[in-house]
C-alpha positions in Angstrom: -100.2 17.8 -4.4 -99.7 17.9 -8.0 -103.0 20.0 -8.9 -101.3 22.6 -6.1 -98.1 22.7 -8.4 -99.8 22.6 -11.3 -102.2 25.8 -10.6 -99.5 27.3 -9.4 -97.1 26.7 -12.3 -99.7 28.1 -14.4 -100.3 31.4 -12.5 -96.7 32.0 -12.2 -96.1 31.7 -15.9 -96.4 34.9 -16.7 -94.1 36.1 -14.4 -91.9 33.9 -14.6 -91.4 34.3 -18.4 -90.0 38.5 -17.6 -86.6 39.2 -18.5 -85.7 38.4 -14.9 -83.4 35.4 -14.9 -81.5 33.6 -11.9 -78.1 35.1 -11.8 -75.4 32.8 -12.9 -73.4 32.4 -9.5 -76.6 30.9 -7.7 -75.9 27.1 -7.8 -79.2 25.5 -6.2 -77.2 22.8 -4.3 -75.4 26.1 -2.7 -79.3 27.4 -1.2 -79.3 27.0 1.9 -82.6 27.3 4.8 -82.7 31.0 5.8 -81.2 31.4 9.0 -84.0 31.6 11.9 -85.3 34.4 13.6 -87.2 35.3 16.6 -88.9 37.7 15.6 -90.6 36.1 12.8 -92.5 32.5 12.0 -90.3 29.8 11.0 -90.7 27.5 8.2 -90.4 24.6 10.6 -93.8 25.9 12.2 -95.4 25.9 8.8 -94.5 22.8 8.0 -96.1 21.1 11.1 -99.2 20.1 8.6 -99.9 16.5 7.9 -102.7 15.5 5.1 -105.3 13.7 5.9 -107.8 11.9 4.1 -111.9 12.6 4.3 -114.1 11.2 2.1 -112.7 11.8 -1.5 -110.1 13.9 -0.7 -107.0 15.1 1.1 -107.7 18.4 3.9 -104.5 19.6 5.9 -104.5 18.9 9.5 -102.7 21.9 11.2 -101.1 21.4 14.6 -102.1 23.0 17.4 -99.0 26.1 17.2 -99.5 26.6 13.8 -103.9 27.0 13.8 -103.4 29.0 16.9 -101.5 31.5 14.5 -104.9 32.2 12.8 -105.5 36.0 12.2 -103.1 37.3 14.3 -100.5 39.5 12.9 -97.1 37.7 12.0 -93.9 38.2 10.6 -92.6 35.6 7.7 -89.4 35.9 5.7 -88.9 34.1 2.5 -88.4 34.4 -1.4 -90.0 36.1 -3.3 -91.7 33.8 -6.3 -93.6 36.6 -8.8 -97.8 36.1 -9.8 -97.6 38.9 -12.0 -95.1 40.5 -14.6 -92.9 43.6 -13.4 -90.1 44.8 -11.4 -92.7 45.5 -8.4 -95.3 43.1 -7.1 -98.2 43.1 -5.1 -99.1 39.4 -4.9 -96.5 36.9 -4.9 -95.7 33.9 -3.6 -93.2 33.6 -0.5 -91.1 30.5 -0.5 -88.7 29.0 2.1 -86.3 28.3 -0.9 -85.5 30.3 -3.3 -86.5 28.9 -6.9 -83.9 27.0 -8.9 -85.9 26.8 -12.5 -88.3 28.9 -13.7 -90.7 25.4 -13.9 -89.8 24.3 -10.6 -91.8 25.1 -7.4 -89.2 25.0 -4.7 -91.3 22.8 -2.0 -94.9 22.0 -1.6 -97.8 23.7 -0.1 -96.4 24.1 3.4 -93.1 26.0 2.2 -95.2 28.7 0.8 -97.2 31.8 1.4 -99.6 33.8 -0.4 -98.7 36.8 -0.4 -101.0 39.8 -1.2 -99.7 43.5 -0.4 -101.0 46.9 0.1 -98.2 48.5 -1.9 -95.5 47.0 -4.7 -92.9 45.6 -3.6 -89.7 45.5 -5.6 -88.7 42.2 -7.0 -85.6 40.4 -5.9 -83.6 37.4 -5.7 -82.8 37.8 -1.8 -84.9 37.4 1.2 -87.6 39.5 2.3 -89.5 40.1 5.2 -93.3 40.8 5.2 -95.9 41.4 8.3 -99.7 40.9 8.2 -102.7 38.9 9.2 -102.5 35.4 8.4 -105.0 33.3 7.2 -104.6 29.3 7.7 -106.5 28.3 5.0 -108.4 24.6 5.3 -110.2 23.8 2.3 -108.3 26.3 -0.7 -109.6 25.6 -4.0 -105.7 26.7 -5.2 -104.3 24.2 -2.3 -102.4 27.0 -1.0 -102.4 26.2 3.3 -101.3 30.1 4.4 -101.9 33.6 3.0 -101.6 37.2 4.2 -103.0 39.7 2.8 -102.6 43.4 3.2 -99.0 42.8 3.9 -96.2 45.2 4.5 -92.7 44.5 3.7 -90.8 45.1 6.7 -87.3 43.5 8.2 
């Protein structure tokens, strides 16, 4: 769990380091979860994931709703948690929370998303809604557990 915040920490960095800054009204004790939606996965299905131990290391077990989610084409709304510098981004992180430091992940590695797009999307403090193929990924070298790539922001 730590090597997942630490590689993430360090590839966020960058991005986090722009002249973007949280605005001052946002208390993090205010954030509240998103409000749920039909039409697109919720955070409490990604989070049905338990560790388990093999060998000499920990591999996510998925439950049966969430691996059966595997390549199809989903909708996920989150916040947006930059990879790269700039206004517009094309791979970012999606978050169920919304970040309350700039050196603070906002939940481990089943409140977050991959995200890799087909065209920038313009950075932003509120929610956003993205559609694409999702990958559950098993065995990550970067302990991310879900990514979509291609994606389209969408709402």
């Amino acid at each position: 769990m730590i090597h997942i915040a630490a590689l993430l920490l360090l590839l966020a960095a960058p991005a986090l380091a722009q002249q973007h800054s949280m605005p001052q009204s946002a208390d993090p004790s205010q954030f509240k979860p998103l409000p749920e939606r039909k039409d697109v996965v919720s955070w409490k299905v990604f989070s049905q994931v338990e560790l388990v131990k093999q060998k000499d290391r920990y591999v996510p077990k998925f439950a049966p709703g969430v691996a059966a989610l595997d390549q199809k084409e989903v909708k996920v709304q989150g916040f947006m948690m930059p990879m790269q510098t700039g206004d517009k981004q094309t791979h970012f992180v999606l978050t169920a929370m919304p970040q309350s430091c700039a050196f603070c992940m906002p939940g481990g590695p089943e409140s977050m998303v991959e995200i890799k797009t087909k065209t920038p999307v313009k950075y932003t403090f509120e929610p956003v809604v993205v559609s694409g193929k999702l990958a559950i990924l098993k065995d990550d070298p970067t302990g991310i557990f879900y990514r979509i790539v291609d994606a389209t922001p969408t709402k």
